[in-house]
C-alpha positions as CSV (number, residue, x, y, z in Angstrom):
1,X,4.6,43.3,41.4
2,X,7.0,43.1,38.7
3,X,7.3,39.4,38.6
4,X,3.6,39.2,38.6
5,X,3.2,41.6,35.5
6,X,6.3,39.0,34.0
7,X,4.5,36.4,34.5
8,X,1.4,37.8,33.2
9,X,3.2,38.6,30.2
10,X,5.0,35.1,29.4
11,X,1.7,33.5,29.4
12,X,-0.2,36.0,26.9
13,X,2.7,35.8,24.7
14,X,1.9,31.3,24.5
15,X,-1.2,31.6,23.3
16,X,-3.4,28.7,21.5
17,X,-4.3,28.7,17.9
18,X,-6.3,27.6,15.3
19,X,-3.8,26.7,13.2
20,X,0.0,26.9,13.1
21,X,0.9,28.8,9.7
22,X,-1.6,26.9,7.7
23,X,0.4,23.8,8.5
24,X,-1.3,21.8,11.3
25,X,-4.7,23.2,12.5
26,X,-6.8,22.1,15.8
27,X,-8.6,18.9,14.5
28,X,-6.2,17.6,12.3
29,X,-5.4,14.1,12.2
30,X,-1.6,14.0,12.9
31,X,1.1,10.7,13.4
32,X,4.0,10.8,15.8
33,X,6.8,8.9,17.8
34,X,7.0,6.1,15.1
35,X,3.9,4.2,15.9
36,X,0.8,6.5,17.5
37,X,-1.7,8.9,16.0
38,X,-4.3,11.0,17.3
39,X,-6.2,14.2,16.6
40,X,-4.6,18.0,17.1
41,X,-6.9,19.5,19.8
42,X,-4.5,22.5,20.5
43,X,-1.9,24.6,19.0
44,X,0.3,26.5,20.0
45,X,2.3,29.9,19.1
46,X,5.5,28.2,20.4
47,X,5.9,25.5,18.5
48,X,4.1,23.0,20.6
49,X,0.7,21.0,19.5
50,X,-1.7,19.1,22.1
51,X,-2.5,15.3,20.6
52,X,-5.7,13.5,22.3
53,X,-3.7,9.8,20.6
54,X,-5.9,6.9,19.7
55,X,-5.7,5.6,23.6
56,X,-7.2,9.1,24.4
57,X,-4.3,10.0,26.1
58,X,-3.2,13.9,26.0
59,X,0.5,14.5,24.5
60,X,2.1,17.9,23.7
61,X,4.7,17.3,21.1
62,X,7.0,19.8,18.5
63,X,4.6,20.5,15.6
64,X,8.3,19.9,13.6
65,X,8.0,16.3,15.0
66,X,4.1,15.4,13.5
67,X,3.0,14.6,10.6
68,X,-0.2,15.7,9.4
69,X,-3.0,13.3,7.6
70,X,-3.5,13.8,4.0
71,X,-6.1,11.8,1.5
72,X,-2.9,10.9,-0.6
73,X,0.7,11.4,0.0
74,X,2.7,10.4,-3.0
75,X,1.4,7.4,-4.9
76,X,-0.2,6.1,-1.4
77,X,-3.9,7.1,-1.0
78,X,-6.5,6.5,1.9
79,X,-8.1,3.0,1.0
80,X,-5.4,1.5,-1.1
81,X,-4.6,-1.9,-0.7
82,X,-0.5,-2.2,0.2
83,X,1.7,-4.9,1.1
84,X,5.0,-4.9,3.5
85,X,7.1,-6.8,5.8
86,X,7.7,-9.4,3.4
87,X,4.5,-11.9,3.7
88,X,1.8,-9.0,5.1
89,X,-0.8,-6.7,3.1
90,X,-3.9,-4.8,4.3
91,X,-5.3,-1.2,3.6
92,X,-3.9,2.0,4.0
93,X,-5.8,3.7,6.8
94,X,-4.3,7.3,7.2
95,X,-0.5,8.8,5.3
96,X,0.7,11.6,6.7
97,X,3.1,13.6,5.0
98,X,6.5,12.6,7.6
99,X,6.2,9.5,5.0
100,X,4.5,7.6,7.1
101,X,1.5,5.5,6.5
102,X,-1.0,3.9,9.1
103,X,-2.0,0.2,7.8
104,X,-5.1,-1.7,9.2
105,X,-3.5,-5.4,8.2
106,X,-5.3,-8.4,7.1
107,X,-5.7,-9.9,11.0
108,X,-7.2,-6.2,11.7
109,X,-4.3,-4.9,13.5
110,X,-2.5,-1.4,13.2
111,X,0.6,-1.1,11.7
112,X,2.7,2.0,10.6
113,X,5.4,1.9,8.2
114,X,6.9,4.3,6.0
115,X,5.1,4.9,2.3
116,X,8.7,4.0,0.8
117,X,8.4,0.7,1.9
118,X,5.4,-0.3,0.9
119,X,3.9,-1.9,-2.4
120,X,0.5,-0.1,-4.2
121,X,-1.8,-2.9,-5.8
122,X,-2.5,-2.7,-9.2
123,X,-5.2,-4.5,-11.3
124,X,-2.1,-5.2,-13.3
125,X,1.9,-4.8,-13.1
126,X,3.8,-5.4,-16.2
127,X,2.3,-8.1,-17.6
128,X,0.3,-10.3,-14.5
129,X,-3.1,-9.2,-13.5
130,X,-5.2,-10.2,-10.6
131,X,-7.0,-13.5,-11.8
132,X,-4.1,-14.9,-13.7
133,X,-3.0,-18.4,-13.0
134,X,0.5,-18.5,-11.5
135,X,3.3,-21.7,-10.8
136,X,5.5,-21.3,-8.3
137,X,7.9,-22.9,-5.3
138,X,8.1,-26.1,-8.1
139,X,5.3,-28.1,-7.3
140,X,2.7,-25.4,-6.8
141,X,0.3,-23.4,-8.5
142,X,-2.4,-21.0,-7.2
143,X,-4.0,-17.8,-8.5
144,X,-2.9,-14.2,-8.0
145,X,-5.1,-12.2,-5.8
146,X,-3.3,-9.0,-5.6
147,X,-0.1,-7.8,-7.6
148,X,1.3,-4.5,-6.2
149,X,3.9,-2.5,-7.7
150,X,6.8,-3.6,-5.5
151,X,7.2,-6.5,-7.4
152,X,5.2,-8.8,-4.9
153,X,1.8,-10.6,-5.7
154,X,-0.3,-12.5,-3.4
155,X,-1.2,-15.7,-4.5
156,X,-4.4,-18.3,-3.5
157,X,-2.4,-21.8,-4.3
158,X,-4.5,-24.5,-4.9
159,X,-5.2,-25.6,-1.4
160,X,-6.8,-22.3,-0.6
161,X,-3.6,-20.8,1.3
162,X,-2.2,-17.7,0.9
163,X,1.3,-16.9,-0.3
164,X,3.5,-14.0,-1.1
165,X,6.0,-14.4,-3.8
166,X,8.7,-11.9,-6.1
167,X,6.9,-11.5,-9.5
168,X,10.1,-12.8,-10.9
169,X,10.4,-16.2,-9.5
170,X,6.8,-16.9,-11.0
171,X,5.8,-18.6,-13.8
172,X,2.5,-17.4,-15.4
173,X,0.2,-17.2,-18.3
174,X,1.2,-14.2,-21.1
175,X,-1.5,-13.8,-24.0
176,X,-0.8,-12.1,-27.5
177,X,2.7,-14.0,-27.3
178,X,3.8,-16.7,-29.7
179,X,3.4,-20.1,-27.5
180,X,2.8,-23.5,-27.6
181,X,-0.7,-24.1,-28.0
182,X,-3.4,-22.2,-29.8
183,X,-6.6,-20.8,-28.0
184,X,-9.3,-18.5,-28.1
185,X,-9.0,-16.2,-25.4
186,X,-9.4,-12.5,-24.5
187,X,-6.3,-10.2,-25.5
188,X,-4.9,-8.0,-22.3
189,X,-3.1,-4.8,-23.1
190,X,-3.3,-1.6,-20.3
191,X,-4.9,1.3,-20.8
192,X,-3.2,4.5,-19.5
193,X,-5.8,4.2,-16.8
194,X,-4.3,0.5,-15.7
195,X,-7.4,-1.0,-16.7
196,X,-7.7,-4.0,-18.5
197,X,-8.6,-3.8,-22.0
198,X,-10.1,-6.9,-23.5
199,X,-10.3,-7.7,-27.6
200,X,-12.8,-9.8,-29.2
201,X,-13.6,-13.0,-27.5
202,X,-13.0,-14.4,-30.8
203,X,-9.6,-13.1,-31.6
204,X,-7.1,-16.6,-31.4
205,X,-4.3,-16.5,-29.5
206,X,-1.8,-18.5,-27.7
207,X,-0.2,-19.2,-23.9
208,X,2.9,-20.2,-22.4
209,X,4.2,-20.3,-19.1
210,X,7.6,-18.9,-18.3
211,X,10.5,-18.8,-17.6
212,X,10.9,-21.5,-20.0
213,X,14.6,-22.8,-19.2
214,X,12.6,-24.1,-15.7
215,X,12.0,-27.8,-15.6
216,X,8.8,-27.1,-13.7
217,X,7.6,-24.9,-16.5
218,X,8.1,-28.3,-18.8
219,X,5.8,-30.3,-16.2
220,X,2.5,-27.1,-16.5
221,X,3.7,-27.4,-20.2
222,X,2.6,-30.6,-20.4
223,X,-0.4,-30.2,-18.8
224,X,-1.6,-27.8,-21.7
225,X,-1.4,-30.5,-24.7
């Protein structure tokens, strides 16, 4: 009788809960064991939370050891475009704040890796844009698609392929700089927004292509007389 009542009294005291301190609640999207997520359908008093993952399989895991979905987490927001692993980029699906973020890559397959890791496009870093005309691996030029604040841009060369490249080993058009030849074009400067802010389609200005101690820049130089 008095293992029964024992018994009795172990199981009231693990109870299920809506939430666990305001922390992870039952319906919560959450991320665990470095690549799954899934949705809280239970917690627990004692620590424990039940996942149903994305394979609708049950797990019970340490809430500790989950990390819970957020709109943003840091600079990384649902929706953003990102880029990682060197030659990859696709949108961020889910962050969760254990750092991780869930990635839905160009090919349309999962990925997770962690948010420090990962570039955030911009409409402009530093001084290239999305749009701008780009030189690159000595006899190539494309455009850049996507420029993301790890210091890698996409770029569509000119036989319609994509490639990923450092900002620094590009050579690309800068306006409102002294240059080589005279045009009229549109002035960029950033807002605090990141937005491009264009002057007077008449204002006259000039373009260059850098770095200009490169013997390819000389070559896209030419092209410009």
């Amino acid at each position: 009788m008095k293992t029964f009542i024992f018994a009795l009294t172990l199981l009231s005291s693990i109870s299920a809960f809506t939430c666990d301190q305001d922390r992870i609640c039952s319906g919560d999207r959450v991320q665990f064991d470095g690549n799954n997520s899934g949705t809280a359908v239970e917690v627990f008093n004692n620590g424990k939370v039940k996942i149903k993952d994305d394979s609708t399989e049950y797990k019970y895991r340490d809430i500790s050891q989950v990390g819970k979905g957020h709109r943003c987490v840091g600079r990384i927001c649902r929706k953003n475009r990102v880029q990682f692993d060197g030659n990859n980029s696709g949108t961020a699906v889910e962050v969760f704040d254990n750092g991780k973020v869930k990635i839905k890559d160009n090919s349309s397959e999962y990925k997770y890796r962690d948010i420090s890791q990962v570039g955030k496009a911009y409409n402009c870093v530093e001084s290239l844009c999305s749009r701008d005309r780009v030189q690159f691996d000595g006899n190539n030029s494309g455009t850049a698609v996507e420029v993301f604040d790890n210091g890698k841009v996409k770029i569509k060369d000119n036989s319609s392929e994509y490639k990923y490249r450092d900002m620094y080993q590009l050579g690309y058009e800068v306006t409102c700089s002294v240059g080589l030849k005279k045009q009229t074009c549109k002035c960029r400067n950033l807002n605090e927004d990141n937005e491009d802010y264009q002057a007077e389609p008449s204002t006259t200005l000039v373009i260059e292509f850098y770095p200009k101690d490169s013997n390819y820049s000389e070559v896209y130089r030419n092209k410009l007389n």
